[in-house]
Each structure stands twice: as structure tokens, then as C-alpha cells.
C-alpha positions in Angstrom: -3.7 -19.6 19.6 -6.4 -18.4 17.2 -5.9 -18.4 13.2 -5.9 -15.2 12.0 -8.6 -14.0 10.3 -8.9 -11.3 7.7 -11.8 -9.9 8.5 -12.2 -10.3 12.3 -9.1 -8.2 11.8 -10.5 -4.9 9.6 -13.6 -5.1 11.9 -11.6 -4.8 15.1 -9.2 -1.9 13.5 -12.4 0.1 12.0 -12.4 2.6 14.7 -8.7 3.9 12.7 -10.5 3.9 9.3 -11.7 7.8 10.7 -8.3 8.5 10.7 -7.1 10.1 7.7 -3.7 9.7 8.1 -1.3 7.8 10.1 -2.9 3.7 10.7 -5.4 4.1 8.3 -2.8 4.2 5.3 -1.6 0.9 6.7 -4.8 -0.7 6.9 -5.6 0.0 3.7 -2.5 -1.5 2.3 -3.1 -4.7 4.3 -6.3 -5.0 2.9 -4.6 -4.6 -0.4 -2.5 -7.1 0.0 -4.6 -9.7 1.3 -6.6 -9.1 -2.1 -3.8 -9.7 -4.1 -2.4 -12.7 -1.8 -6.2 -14.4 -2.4 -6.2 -13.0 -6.0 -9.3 -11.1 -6.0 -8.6 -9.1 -9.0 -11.8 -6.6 -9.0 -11.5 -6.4 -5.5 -8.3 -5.3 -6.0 -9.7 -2.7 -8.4 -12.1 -1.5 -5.9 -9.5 -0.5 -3.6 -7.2 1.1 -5.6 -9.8 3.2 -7.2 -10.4 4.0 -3.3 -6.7 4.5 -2.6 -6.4 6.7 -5.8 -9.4 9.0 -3.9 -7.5 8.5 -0.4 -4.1 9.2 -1.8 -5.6 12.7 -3.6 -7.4 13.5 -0.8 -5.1 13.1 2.2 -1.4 12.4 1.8 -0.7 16.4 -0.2 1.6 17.1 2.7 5.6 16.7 2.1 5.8 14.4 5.1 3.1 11.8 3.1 5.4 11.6 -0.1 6.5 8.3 0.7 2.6 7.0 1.6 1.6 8.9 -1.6 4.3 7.3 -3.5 3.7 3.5 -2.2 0.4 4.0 -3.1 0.9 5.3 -6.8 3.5 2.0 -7.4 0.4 0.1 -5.8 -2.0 1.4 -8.8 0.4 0.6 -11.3 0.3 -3.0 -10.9 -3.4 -3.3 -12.7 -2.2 -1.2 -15.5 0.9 -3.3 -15.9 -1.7 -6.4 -16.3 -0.1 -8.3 -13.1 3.2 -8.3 -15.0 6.3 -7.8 -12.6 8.6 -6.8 -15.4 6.2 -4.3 -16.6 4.9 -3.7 -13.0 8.8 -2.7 -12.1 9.2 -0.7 -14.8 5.8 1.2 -14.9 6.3 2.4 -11.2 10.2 3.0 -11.6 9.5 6.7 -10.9 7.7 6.2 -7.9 9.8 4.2 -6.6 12.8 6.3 -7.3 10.6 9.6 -5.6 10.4 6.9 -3.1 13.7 6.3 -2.7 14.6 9.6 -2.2 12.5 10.7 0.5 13.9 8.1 2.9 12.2 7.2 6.0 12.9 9.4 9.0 11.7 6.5 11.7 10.4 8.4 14.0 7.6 7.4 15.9 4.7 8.6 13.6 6.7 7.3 10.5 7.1 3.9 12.3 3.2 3.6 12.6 2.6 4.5 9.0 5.5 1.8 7.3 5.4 -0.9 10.1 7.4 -2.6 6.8 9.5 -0.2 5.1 7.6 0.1 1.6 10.7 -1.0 -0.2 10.9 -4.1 1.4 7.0 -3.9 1.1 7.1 -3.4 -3.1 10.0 -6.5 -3.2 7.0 -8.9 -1.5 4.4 -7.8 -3.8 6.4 -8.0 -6.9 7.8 -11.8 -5.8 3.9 -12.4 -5.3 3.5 -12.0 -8.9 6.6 -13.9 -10.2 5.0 -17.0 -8.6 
């Protein structure tokens, strides 16, 4: 079995990056993520300033709020300087709007949080209490 590699991976998914919606929101969190994992700090800035755009641009609709929300918490984390406390407590409303528009699991849903973004926000905070 091949190792998996990063960017073999976001070249072979580019043809969802045209969609607005749906995969695309997940791609872009998984790119997120593996910036943060390999602490690449001003890459990580670079894509939230993109995901701030994204988010603004795409995810208005009701049926979004919890992609909207995730990605909200996710821009929180620079302003919180990497802090999990402050992190936590910075995005505590977001979470909470999170929270509160629970998942409906249906197909399209499952596409969009493969990992439920609660469970999602619990592995990115433990990152940063490493």
C-alpha cells in the first residue's frame, strides 16, 4: 500500500475545488488541518483568509450554518495565538450556534462533515494542547 501523500491528494480531488459547496468545504478543511498538523503557521493564515472569503461568499444559506460555523471556530484559532484555552473560549459562540443546528445526516450532509465538526473541533484543540 502506498503512503499517503498530501498533495498527490489535493491534486487528485481538484476537479471538486469548482464546487462551491458540498466536497469542496471538506477539502478545504483537510488542507487546514494538515497545515496545522505540520505547523505551517502563515500557511495556515493563507487559508483562513481564503476560508473567511469562501465562508462569505458561499455557505449564506440556513442549510450551511454548521459549515459556516466550523469555519468561523477555525479562524478563531490565529486570533486566540494557538492557545486552546483562549481558542475554546474565543469560538464558544460558534460552537454553541454549532451545536444547535445539529446535523440532519442525510446524504448531502454526510458528504460535507465526513467527521462530525464537533468531534472535528475536539482533534484540533488536543493538537494544540500537545
Amino acid at each position: 500500500m502506498r503512503t499517503f501523500r498530501i498533495g498527490r491528494f489535493l491534486n487528485d480531488v481538484d476537479k471538486f475545488a469548482r464546487d462551491k459547496r458540498g466536497l469542496n468545504i471538506t477539502i478545504n478543511i483537510i488542507q487546514m488541518l494538515f497545515l496545522i498538523i505540520d505547523e505551517k503557521y502563515d500557511d495556515v493564515l493563507d487559508k483562513l483568509a481564503a476560508l473567511k472569503q469562501y465562508n462569505f461568499r458561499y455557505l449564506k444559506r440556513p442549510e450551511y450554518a454548521r459549515s459556516s460555523n466550523f469555519i468561523k471556530m477555525l479562524l478563531k484559532i490565529p486570533e486566540a495565538n494557538y492557545e486552546p484555552d483562549l481558542i475554546r473560549s474565543k469560538a464558544a459562540k460558534f460552537y454553541d450556534n454549532l451545536v444547535s443546528h445539529t446535523s440532519d445526516f442525510s446524504e448531502q450532509s454526510m458528504s460535507i462533515e465526513i467527521i462530525p465538526y464537533e468531534q472535528l473541533w475536539k482533534e484540533i484543540l488536543s493538537i494544540f494542547e500537545k
